[in-house]
N, C-alpha and C positions, 0 to 999 in steps of 0.2 A: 478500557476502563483502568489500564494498569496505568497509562499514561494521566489519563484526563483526570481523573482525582487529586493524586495530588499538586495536579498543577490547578487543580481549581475551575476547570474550561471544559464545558460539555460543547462539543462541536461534531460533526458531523465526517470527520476526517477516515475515523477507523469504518465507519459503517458507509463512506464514499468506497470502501478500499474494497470492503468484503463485494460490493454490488459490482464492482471492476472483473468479479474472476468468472461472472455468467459471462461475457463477451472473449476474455481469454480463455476459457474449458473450449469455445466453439471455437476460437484461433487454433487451439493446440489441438483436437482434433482432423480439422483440416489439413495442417502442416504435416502431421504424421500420415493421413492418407497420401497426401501427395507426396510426402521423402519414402513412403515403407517406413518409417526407424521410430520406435519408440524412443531412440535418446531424445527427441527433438521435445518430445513435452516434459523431458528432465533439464533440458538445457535452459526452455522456459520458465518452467517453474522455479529454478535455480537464481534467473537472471530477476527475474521478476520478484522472489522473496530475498534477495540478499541486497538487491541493489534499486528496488524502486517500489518496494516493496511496504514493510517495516520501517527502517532509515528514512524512508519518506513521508511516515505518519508521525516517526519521533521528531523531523525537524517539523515540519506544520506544528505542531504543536506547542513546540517550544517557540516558532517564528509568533503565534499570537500570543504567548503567555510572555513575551520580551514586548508586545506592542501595547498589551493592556500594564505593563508594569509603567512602559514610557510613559500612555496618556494620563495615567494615575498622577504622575507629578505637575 
């Protein structure tokens, strides 16, 4: 909502994002049963909120809110 307001665009991006972490929780469990090491589900959740995470709903977002300003003219 922080994004999508004031850009004006209800789209489906943050709440693609939230349904994305029921398939990685069972990733991240798995990977730790089979390493032993709790780091593995810091190392995921790390790589996943900082870099495909966030950054990846703020550029969607702004990638349609640049495509509705083109069609506009």
């Amino acid at each position: 909502l922080c994004i999508a307001v004031p850009c004006h665009i209800f789209k489906f991006w943050a709440f693609i994002g939230i349904m994305f972490q029921v398939p990685l929780v069972i990733l991240t469990n798995y990977l730790q049963d089979k390493f032993q090491n709790s780091m593995v589900g810091n190392m995921i959740f790390w790589c996943f909120f900082s870099i495909l995470g966030q950054p990846m709903c703020l550029l969607l977002y702004y990638h349609d809110l640049m495509n509705r300003k083109a069609s506009a003219k």
